[in-house]
Structures are given as structure tokens and as C-alpha cells.
DSSP file (Angstrom, degrees, kcal/mol; ACC not computed):
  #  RESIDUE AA STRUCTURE BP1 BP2  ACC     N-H-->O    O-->H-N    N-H-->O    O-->H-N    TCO  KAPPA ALPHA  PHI   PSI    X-CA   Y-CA   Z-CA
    1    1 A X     >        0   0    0      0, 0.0     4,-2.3     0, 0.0     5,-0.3   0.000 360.0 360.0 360.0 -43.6   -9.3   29.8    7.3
    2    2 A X  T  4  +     0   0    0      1,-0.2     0, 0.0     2,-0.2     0, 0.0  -0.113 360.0  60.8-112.9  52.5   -8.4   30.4   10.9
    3    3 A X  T  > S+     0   0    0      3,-0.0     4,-2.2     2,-0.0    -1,-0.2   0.236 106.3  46.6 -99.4 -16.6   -5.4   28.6   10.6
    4    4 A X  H  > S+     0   0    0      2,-0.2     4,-3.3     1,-0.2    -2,-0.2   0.995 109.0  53.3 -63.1 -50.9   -4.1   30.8    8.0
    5    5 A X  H  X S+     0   0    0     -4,-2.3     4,-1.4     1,-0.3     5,-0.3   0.983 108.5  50.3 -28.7 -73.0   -5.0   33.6    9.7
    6    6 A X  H  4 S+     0   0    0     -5,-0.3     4,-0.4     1,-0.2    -1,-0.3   0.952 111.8  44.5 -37.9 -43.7   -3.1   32.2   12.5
    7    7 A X  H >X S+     0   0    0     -4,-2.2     3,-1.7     2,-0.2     4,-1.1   0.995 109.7  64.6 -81.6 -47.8    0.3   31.5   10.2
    8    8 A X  H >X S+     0   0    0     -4,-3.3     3,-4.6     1,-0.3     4,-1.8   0.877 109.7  33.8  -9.8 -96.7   -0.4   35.2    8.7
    9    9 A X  H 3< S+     0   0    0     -4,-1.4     4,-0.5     1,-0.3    -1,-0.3   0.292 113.9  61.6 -80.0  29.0    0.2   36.9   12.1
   10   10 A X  H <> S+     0   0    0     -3,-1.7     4,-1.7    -4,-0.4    -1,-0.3   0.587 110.1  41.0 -85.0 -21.4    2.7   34.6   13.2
   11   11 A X  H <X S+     0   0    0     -3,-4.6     4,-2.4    -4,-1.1    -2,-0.2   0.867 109.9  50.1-113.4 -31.4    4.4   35.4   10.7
   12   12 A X  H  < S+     0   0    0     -4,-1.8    -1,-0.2    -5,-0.2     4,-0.2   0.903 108.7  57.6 -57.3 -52.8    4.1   39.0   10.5
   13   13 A X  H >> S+     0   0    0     -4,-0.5     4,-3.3     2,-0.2     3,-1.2   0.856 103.1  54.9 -45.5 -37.6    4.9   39.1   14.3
   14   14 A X  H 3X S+     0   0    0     -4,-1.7     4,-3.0     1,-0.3    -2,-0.2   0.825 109.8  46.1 -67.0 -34.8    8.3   37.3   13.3
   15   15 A X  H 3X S+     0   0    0     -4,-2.4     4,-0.7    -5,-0.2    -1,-0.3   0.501 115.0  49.4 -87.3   9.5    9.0   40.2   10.7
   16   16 A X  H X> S+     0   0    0     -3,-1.2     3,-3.2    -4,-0.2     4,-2.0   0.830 114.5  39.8 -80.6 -77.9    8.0   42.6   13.6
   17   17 A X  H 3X S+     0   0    0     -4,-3.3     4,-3.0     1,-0.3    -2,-0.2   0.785 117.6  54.9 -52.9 -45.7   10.4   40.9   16.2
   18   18 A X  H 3X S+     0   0    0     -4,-3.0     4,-1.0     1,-0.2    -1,-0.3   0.916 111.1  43.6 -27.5 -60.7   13.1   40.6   13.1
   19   19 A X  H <X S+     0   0    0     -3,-3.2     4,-0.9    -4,-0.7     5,-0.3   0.788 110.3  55.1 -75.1 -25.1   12.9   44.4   12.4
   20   20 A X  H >X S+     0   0    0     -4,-2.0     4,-3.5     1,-0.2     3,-1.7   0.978 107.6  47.8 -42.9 -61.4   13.1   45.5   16.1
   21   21 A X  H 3< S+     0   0    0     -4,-3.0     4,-0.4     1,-0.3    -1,-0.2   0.816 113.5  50.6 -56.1 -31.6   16.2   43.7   16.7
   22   22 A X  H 3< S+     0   0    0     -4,-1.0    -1,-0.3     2,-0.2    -2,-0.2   0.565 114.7  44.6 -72.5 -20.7   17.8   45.4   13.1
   23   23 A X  H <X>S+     0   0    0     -3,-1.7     4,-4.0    -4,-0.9     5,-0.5   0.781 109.3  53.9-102.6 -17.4   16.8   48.7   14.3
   24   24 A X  T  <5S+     0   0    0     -4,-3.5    -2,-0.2    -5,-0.3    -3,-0.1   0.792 116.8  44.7 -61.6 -19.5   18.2   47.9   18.2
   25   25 A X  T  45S+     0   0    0     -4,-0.4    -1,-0.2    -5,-0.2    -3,-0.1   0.466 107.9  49.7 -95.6  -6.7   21.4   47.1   16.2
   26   26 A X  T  >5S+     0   0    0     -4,-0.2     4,-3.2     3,-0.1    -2,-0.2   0.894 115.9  51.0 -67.8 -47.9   21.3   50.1   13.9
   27   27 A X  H  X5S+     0   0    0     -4,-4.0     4,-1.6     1,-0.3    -2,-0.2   0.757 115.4  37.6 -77.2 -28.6   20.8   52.2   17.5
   28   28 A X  H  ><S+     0   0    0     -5,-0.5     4,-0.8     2,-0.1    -1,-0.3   0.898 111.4  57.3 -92.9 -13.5   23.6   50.8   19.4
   29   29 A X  H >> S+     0   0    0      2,-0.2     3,-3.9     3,-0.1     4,-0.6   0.995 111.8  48.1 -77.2 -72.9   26.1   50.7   16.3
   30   30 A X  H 3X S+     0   0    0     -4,-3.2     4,-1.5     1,-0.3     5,-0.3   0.723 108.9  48.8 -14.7 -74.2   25.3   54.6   16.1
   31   31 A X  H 3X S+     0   0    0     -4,-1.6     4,-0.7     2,-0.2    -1,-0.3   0.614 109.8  54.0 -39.7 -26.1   25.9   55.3   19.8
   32   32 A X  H <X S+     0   0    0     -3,-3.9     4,-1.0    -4,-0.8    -2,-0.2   0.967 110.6  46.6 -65.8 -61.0   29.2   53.2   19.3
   33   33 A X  H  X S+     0   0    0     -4,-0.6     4,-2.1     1,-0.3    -2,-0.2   0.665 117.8  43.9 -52.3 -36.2   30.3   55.8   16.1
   34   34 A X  H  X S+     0   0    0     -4,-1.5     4,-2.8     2,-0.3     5,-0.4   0.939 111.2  48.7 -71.9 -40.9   29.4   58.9   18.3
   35   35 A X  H >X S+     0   0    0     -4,-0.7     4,-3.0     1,-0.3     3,-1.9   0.956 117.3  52.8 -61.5 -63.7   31.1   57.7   21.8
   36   36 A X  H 3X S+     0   0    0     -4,-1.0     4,-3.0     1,-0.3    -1,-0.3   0.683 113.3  33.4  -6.0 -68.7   33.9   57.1   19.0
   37   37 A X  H 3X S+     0   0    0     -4,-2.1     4,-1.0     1,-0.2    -1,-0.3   0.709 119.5  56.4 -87.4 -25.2   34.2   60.8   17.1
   38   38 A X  H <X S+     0   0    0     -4,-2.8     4,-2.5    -3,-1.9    -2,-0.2   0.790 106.8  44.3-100.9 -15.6   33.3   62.1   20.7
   39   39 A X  H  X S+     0   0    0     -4,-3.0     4,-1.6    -5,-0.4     5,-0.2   0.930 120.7  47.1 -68.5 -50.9   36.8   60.0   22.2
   40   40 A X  H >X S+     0   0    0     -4,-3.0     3,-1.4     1,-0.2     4,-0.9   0.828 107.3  52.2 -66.6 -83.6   38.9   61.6   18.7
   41   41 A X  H 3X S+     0   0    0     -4,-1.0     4,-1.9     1,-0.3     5,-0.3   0.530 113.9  49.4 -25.7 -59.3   37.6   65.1   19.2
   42   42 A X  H 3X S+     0   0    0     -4,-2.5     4,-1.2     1,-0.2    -1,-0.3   0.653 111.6  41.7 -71.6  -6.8   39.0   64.6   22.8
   43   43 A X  H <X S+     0   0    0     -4,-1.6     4,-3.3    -3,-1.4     5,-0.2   0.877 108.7  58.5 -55.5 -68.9   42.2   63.5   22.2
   44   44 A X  H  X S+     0   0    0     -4,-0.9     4,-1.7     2,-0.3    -2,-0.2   0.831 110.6  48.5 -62.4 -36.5   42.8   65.9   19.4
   45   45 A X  H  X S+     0   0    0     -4,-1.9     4,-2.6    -5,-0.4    -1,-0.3   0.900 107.2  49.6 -53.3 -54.2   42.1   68.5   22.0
   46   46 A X  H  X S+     0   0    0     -4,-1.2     4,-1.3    -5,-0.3    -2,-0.3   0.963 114.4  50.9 -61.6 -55.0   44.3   67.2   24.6
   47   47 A X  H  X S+     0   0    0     -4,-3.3     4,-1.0     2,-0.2    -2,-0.2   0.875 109.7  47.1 -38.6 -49.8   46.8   67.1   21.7
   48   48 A X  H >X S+     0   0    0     -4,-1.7     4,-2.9    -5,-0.2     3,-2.0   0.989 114.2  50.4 -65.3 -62.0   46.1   70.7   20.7
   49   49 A X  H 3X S+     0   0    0     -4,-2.6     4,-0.5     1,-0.3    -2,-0.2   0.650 108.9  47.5 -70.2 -17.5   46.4   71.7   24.3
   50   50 A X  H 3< S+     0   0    0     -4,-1.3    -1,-0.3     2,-0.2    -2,-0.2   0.500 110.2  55.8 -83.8 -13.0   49.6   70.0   25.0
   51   51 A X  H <X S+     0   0    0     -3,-2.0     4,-2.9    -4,-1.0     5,-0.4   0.754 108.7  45.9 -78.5 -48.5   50.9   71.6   21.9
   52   52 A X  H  X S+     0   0    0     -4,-2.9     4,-1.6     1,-0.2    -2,-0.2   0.865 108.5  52.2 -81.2 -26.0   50.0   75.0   23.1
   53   53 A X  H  X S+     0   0    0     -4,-0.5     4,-0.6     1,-0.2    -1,-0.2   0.538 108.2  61.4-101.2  13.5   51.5   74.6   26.9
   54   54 A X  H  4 S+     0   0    0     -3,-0.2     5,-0.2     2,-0.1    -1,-0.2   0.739 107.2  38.8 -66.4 -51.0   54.9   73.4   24.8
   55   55 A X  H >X S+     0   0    0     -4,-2.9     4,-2.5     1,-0.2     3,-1.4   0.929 118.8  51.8 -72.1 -15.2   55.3   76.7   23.0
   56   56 A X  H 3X S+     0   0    0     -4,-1.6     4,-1.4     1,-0.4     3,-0.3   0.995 114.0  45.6 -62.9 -46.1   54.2   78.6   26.3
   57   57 A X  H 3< S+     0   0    0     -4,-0.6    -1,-0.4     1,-0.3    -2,-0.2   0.088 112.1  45.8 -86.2  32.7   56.5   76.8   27.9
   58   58 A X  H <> S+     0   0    0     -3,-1.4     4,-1.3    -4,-0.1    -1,-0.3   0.227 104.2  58.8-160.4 -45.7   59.1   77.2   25.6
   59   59 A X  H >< S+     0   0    0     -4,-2.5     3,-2.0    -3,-0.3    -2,-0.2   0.850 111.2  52.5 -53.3 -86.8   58.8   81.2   24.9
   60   60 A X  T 3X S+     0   0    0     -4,-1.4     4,-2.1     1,-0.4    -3,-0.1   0.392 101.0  52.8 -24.5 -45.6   59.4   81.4   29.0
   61   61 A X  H 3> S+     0   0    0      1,-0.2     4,-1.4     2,-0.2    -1,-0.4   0.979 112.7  44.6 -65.6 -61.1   62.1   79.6   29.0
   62   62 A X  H X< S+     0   0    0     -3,-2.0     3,-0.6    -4,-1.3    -2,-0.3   0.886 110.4  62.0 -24.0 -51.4   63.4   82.2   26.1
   63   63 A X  H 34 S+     0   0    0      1,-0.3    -2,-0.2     2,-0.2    -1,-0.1   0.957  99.6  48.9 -68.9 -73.4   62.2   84.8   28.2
   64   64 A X  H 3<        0   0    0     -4,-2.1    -1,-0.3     1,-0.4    -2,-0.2   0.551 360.0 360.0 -11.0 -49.2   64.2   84.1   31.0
   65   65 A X    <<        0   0    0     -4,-1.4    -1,-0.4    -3,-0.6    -2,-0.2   0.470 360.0 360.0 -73.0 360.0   67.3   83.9   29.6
């Protein structure tokens, strides 16, 4: 009887230790997705902004003339 007991929570520990590591790989796979959307959002901003100081600069030059 207590060796089953024993193979029990061995074995139970082993589906502990499993699920840790599956949720430590859920957690860093997440963090990748975010650093990710958070890289496009800047980009697409830096795009947008380079977009806008073309037409500025591009009236001005109109203006001038």
C-alpha cells in the first residue's frame, strides 16, 4: 500500500511539473505575440508619421514658390 501511494504522488507530481512547464510556454509564447503587435503598432506609426512630414513638407515647398 505505501508503495502505491508512493507511485500515486510521483506521478501526480510529474503531471504537476508537466503542466507548469505548458503554462511557462503558453506565458512566454503570449509575451512574444504582444512584444510583436506592440513592434507593428510602432512601425505603422513611424510610417504614418513619415507620411505626414512628406505632405508637410511638400505643401512648403508649394508654398514657397
Amino acid at each position: 500500500k505505501k508503495q502505491k501511494n508512493k507511485k500515486k504522488r510521483k506521478e501526480k507530481e510529474e503531471r504537476e511539473k508537466r503542466r507548469k512547464e505548458r503554462q511557462k510556454k503558453k506565458e512566454r509564447r503570449r509575451k512574444k505575440e504582444i512584444k510583436k503587435k506592440r513592434e507593428k503598432k510602432k512601425k505603422k506609426k513611424e510610417k504614418g508619421r513619415e507620411e505626414i512630414m512628406k505632405k508637410r513638407g511638400k505643401k512648403e515647398k508649394v508654398r514657397k514658390k
